[in-house]
C-alpha positions as CSV (number, residue, x, y, z in Angstrom):
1,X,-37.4,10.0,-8.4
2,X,-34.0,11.7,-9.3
3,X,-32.2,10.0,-12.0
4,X,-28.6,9.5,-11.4
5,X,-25.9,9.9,-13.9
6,X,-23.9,7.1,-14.7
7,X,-21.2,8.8,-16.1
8,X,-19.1,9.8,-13.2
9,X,-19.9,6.1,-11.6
10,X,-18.1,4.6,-14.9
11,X,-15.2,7.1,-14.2
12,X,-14.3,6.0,-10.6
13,X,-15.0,2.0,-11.4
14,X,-12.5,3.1,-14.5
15,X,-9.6,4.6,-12.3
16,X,-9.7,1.9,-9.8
17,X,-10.0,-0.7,-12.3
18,X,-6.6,0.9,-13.5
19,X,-5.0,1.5,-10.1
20,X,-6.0,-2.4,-9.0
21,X,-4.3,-3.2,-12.7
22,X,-1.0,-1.2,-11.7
23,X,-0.6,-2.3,-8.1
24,X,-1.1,-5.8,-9.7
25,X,1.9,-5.1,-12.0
26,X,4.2,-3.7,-9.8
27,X,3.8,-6.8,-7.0
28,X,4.6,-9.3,-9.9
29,X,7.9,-6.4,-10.8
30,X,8.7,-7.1,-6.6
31,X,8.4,-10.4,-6.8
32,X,10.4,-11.1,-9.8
33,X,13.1,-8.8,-8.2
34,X,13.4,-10.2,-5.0
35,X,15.1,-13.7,-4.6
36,X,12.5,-16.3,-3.3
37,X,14.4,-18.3,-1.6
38,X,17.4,-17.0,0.6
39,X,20.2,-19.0,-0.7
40,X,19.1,-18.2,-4.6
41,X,21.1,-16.3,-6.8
42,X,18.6,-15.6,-9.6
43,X,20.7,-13.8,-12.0
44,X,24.0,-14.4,-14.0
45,X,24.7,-10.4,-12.7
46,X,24.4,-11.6,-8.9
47,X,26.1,-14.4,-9.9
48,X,29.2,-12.5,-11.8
49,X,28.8,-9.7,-8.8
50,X,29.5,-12.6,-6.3
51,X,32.7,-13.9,-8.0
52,X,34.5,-10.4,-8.3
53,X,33.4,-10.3,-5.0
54,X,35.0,-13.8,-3.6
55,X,38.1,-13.1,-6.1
56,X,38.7,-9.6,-4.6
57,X,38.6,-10.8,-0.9
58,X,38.9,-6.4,0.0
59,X,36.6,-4.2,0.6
60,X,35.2,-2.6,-3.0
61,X,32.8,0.3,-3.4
62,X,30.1,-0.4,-6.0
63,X,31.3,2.0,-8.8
64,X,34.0,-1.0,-8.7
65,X,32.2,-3.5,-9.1
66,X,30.7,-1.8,-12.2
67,X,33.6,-0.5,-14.1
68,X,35.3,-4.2,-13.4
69,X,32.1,-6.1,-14.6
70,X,30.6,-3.9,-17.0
71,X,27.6,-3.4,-15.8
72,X,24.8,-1.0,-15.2
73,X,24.2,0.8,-11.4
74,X,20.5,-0.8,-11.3
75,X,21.9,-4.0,-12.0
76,X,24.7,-3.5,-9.9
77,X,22.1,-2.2,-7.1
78,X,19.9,-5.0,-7.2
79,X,22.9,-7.7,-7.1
80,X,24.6,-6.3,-3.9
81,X,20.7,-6.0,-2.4
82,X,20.2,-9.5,-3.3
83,X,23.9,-10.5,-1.8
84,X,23.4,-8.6,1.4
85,X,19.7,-9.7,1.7
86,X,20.6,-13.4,1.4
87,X,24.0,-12.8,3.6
88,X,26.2,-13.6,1.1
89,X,28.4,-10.5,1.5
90,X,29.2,-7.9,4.1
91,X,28.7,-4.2,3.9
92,X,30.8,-1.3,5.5
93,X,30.3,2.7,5.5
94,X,32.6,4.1,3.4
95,X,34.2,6.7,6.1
96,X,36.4,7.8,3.0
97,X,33.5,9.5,1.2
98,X,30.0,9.2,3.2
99,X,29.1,6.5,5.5
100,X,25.8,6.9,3.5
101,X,28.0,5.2,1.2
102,X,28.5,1.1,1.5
103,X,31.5,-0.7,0.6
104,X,31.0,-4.6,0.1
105,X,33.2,-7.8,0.6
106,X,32.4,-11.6,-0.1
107,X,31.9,-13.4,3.6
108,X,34.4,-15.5,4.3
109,X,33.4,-19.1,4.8
């Protein structure tokens, strides 16, 4: 009989063990990011985001929104996402600089 080692066994039940661990971690990171229902604003950012937004009535590029609130680009990222996601605000190319670029206004209701 040919013995096997069990070494490189515990290895591979090690790394998926951690890989399962990580993809578990970054669904709960997803679902903590993303809004569960569509008309939730989650956040006090969103929330602030939303105002300047509805107090501007123009057309503002994110580096705006920033400077006026104070506010870091991920959180600034994530609050726009969550806006346009849940249709809460429209979003233009900026034609001035790159229409990779978005500029963002409050909808109208």
């Amino acid at each position: 009989m040919m013995a096997i080692s069990l070494v490189p066994c515990l290895e591979i039940v090690s790394q998926i063990t951690m890989a399962a661990a990580a993809a578990e971690r970054d669904q709960k990171d997803c679902e903590m990011a993303e809004p569960r229902r569509p008309s939730a604003i989650r956040s006090k950012v969103t929330a602030s985001v939303l105002d300047f937004l509805r107090v501007s009535g123009k057309f503002v590029r994110e580096h705006e929104v920033r400077r006026a609130l104070g506010i870091a680009h991920p959180a600034a990222c994530w609050a726009l996402l969550s806006l346009r996601k849940n249709g809460l605000v429209d979003a233009v190319p900026d034609t001035a600089r790159n229409s990779r670029y978005l500029r963002y206004r409050a909808k109208r209701s």
